[in-house]
C-alpha positions in Angstrom: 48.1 10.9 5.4 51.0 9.5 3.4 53.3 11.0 5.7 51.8 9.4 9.0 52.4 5.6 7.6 56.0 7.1 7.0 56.6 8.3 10.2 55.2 4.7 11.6 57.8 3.2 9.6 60.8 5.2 11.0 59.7 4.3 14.5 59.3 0.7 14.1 62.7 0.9 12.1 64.4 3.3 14.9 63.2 1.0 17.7 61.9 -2.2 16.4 63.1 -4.2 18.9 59.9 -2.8 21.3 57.8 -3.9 18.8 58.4 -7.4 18.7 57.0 -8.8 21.4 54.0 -7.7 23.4 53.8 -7.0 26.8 53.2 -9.1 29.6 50.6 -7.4 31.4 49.5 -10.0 33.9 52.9 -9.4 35.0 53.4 -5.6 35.2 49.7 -5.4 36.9 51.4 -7.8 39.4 54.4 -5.4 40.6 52.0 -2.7 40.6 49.9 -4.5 43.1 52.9 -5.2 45.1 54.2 -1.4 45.2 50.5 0.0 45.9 50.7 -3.0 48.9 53.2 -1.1 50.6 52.0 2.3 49.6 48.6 1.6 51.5 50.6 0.7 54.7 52.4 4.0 54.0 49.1 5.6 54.5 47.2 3.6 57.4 44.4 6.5 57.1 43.0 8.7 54.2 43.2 11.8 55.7 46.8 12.4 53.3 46.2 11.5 49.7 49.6 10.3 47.6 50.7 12.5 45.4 54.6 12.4 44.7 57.4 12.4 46.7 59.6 15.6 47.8 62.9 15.9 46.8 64.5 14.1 49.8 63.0 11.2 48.8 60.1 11.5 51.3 56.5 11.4 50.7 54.5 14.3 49.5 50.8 13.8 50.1 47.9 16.1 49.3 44.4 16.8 51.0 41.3 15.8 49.1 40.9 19.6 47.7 44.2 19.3 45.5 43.5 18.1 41.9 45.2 15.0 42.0 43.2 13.3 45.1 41.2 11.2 42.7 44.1 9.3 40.8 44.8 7.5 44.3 41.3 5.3 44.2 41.3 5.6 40.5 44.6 3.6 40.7 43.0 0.9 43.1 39.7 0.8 41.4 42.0 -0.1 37.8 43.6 -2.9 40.5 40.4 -3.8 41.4 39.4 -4.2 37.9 42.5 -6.4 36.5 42.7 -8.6 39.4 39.2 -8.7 40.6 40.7 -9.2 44.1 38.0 -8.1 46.9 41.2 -6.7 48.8 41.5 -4.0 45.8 38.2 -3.3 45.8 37.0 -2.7 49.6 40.5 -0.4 49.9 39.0 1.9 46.6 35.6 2.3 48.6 37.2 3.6 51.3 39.5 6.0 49.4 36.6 7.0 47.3 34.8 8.3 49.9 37.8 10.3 51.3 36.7 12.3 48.4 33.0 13.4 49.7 32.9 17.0 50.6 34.6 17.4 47.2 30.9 17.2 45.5 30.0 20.6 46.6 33.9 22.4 45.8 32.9 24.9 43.0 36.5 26.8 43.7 38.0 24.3 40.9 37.4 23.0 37.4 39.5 19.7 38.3 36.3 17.8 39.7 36.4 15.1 36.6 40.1 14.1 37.8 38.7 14.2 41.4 35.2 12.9 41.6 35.0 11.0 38.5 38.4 8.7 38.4 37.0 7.9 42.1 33.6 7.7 41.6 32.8 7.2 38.2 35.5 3.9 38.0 33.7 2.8 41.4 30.4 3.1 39.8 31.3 1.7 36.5 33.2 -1.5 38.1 30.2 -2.5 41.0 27.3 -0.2 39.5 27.6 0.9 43.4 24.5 3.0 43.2 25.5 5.4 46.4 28.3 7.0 44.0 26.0 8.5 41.8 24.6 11.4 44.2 28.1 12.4 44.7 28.3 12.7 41.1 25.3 13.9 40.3 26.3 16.6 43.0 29.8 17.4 41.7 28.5 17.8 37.7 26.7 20.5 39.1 29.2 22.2 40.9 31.6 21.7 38.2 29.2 23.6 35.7 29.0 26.5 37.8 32.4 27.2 36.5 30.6 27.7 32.9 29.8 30.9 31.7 27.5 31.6 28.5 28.6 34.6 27.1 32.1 33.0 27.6 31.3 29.2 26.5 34.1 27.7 28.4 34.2 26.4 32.0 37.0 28.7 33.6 39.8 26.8 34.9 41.4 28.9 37.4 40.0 32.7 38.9 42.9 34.5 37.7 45.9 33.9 35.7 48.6 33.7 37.3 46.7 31.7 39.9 49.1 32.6 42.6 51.1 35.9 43.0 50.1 39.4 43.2 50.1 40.3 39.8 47.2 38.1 38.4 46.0 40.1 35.3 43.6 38.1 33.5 40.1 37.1 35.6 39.1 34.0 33.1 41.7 31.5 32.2 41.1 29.0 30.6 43.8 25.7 30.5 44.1 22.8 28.3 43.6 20.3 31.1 40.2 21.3 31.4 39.4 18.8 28.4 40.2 15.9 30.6 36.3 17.0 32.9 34.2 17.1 29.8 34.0 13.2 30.0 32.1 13.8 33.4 29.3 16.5 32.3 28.7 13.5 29.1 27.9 10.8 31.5 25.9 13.2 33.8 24.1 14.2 31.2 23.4 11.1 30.0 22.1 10.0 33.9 20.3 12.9 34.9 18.7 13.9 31.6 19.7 17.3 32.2 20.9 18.1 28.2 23.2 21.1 29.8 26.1 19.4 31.2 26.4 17.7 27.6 25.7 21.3 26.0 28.4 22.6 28.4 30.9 20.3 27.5 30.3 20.2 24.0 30.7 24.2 23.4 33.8 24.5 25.9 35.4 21.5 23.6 34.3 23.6 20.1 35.5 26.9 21.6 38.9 25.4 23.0 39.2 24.0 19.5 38.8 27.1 18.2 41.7 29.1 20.2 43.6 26.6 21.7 45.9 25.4 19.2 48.9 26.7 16.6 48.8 26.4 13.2 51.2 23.2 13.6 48.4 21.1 16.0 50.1 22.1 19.1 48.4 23.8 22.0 48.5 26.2 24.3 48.6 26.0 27.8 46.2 28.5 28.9 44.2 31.0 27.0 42.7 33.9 29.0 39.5 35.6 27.9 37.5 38.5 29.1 33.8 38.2 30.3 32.1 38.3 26.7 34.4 35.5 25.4 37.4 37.5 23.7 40.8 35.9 23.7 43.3 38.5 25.8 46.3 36.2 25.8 47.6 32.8 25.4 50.0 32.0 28.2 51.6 29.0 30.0 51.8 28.4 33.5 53.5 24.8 33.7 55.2 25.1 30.7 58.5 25.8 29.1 57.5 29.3 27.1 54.2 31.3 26.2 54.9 29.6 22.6 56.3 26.5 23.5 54.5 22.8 23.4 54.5 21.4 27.2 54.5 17.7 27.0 51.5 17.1 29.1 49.7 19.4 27.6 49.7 18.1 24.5 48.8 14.4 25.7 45.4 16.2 27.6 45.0 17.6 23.9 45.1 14.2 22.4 42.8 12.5 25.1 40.4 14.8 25.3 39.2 15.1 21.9 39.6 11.2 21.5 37.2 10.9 24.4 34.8 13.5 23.2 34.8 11.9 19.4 33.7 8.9 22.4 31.1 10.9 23.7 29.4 13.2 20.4 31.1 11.0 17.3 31.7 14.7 16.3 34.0 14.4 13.0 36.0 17.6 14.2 37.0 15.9 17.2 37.9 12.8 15.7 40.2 14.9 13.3 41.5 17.2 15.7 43.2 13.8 17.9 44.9 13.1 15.0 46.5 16.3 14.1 47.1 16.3 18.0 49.1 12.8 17.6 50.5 13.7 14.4 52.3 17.1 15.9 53.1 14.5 18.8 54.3 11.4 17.1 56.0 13.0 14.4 58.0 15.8 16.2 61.9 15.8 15.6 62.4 16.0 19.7 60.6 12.7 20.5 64.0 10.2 22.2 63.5 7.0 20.4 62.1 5.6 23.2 58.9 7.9 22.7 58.5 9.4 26.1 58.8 13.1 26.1 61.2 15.5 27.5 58.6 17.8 29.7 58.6 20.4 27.1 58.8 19.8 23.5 60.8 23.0 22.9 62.7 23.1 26.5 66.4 24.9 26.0 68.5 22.2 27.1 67.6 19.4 24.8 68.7 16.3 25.5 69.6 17.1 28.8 65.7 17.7 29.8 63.5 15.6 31.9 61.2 13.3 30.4 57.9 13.1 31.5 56.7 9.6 31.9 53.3 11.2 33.0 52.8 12.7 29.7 53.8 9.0 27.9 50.9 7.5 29.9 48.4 9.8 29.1 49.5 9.7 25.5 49.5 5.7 25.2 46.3 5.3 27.2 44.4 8.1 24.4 46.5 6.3 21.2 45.0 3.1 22.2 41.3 4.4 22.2 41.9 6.3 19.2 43.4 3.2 17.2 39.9 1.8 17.3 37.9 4.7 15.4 40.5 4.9 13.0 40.4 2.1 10.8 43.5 2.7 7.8 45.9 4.2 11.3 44.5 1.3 13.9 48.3 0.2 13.7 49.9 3.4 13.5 48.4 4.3 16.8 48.5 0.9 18.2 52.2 0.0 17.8 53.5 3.7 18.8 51.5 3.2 22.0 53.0 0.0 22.5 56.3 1.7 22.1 55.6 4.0 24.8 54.3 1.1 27.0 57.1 -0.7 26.3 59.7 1.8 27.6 57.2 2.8 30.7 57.7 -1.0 32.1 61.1 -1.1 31.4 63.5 -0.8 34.7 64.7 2.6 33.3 60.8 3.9 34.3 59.9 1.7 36.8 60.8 1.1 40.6 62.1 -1.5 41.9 60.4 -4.1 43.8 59.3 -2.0 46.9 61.0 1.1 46.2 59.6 4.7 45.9 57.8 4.1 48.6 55.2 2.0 46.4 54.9 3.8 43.5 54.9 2.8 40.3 56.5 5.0 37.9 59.4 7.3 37.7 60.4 10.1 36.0 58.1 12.5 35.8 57.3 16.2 36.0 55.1 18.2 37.3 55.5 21.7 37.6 59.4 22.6 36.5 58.7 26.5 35.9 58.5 26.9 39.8 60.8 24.3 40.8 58.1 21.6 42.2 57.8 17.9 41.3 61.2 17.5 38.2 61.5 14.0 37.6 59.4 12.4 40.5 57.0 10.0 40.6 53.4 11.6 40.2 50.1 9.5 41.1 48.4 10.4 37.8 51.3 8.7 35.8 50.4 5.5 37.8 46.6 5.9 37.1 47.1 6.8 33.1 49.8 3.1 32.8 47.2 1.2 34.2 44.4 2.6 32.6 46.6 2.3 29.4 47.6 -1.5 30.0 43.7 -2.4 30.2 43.2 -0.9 27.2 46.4 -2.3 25.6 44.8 -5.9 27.1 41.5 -5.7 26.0 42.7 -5.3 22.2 45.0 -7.3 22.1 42.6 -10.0 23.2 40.1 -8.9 20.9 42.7 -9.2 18.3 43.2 -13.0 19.7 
């Protein structure tokens, strides 16, 4: 791993200045509480969930079916959580249980982002014990998605998901690592060994055809109904062969978290030829948040994806702690990316974006929808990442 203590030494040489001093997190959790102030009174019911904003500047909101209607309470349970502020905490119940009739949605693989950033942060932060039906309830619904003869749960019901010329029944995306943390802790509630089983075979199987010979990942791999790989595809992505930015970070976290979950050696080993492809790639900016596709044409002149960046820092920081000789490899480039996230070139200003947090991110470029907008999930992932970034940093202390 020569090569990985090099490439640390190029970044802290390239950008040492981010390195020098740590971050002021009481601080930053302090604007975030101010810009999530005003986007509660933007939303005086939760019957519209924020999502992003259009490209007029407006607010684009989402119904509690769309995949991102968890990050929203997620967000206010991690404010809940640093400040310990009852205000925080009585406004995440209430946006939690927006999210009800979601337990019984089997139409959608997505129910970990959903249910458990809602729920499960809830649960884990007042050991409130009417969240853990709803769980309970959505783990099952999720694992519906699971097929046997397959071994992965299907993301989507066709690929393409929309348009008339859907030819594969059984997609499969990278994303769909991010749920496998869910079906661990139901398992681990209900007794019921399947939800582990089910996320343990979907994470060996999408090690197994998900990824290049270079660490990189697909976006979506399409099988047929007896588990045979018909196509590897992207749908959010650049190119069929390119390296979306996102894509990779759900990569990284995923297998972090399920090294979390199993202490599985391959997954363990698997984050850090994700973060090794990630860290080390010749069109990382300096400043270490990604353009939205590794491999996009237009290079520099590409959106970043701060979204990406905070799903990246928040699964370096976890994985700093199960690797000993890299602890401050990982550490320090996540610091970077932190760094540059709370910096005024990502963040709003003082009561702007209508309370969001963080800008300069992108969602879905391919189809012209959310390029270099705030995003929900890129506020959840910085906060989640600045407790983590916190709690080692004290430990450290």
């Amino acid at each position: 791993m020569k090569h990985v203590f090099l490439s640390f030494s190029c970044i802290l040489l390239s950008i040492g200045v981010y390195a020098q001093k740590q971050l002021n997190v009481d601080a930053i959790f302090k604007k975030a509480s101010s810009q999530y102030v005003v986007l509660l009174k933007e939303h005086p019911d939760t019957t519209l969930i924020p999502f992003t904003l259009k490209k007029d500047g407006s607010l684009k909101d989402s119904k509690s079916e769309w995949w991102t209607s968890g990050f929203f309470p997620g967000t206010l349970w991690y404010l809940y959580e640093f400040t310990k502020k009852d205000e925080w905490k009585k406004a995440a119940h209430l946006w939690t249980l927006a999210l009800a009739k979601e337990q019984w949605n089997t139409y959608t693989h997505d129910l970990g982002f959903m249910l458990y950033c809602a729920y499960g942060n809830g649960l884990r932060l007042t050991n409130n014990k009417a969240y853990v039906q709803p769980l309970l309830q959505g783990a099952k619904s999720l694992a519906t998605r699971f097929h046997d003869k397959v071994g992965l749960i299907k993301s989507w019901d066709r690929f393409p998901p929309v348009g008339p010329d859907s030819a594969y029944a059984y997609p499969v995306i990278i994303d769909n690592m991010m749920n496998l943390e869910y079906l661990t802790w139901a398992s681990r509630v209900s007794g019921n060994k399947r939800f582990a089983s089910i996320a343990t075979i979907h994470a060996d199987n999408t090690l197994q055809n998900h990824f290049r010979k270079d660490n990189s990942c697909y976006h979506a791999v399409c099988y047929d109904v007896n588990g045979k790989v018909l196509a590897k595809k992207t749908w959010q992505g650049y190119s069929d062969s390119s390296s979306w930015a996102r894509g990779q970070a759900w990569a990284l976290y995923g297998y972090t978290m399920m090294y979390r979950e199993t202490k599985k050696k391959a997954y363990l080993q698997q984050a850090q030829k994700v973060a090794a492809f990630y860290l080390n790639h010749p069109n990382l900016p300096a400043d270490k948040i990604p353009y939205w596709d590794f491999n996009a044409p237009n290079i520099p002149n590409e959106e970043r994806d701060a979204s990406a960046a905070t799903v990246v820092a928040s699964a370096l920081l976890e994985l700093s702690t199960y690797v000993p000789a890299q602890k401050q490899y990982y550490f320090k480039a996540a610091e970077i990316m932190l760094q540059s996230l709370s910096s005024d070139a990502y963040t709003y200003a003082p009561g702007a974006g209508h309370g969001f947090i963080l800008k300069h991110s992108v969602g879905f470029k391919p189809k012209g929808g959310e390029i270099d907008v705030p995003l929900v999930y890129a506020d959840y992932y910085y906060l989640e990442a600045l407790l983590r970034y916190k709690k080692i940093v004290s430990v450290k202390k």
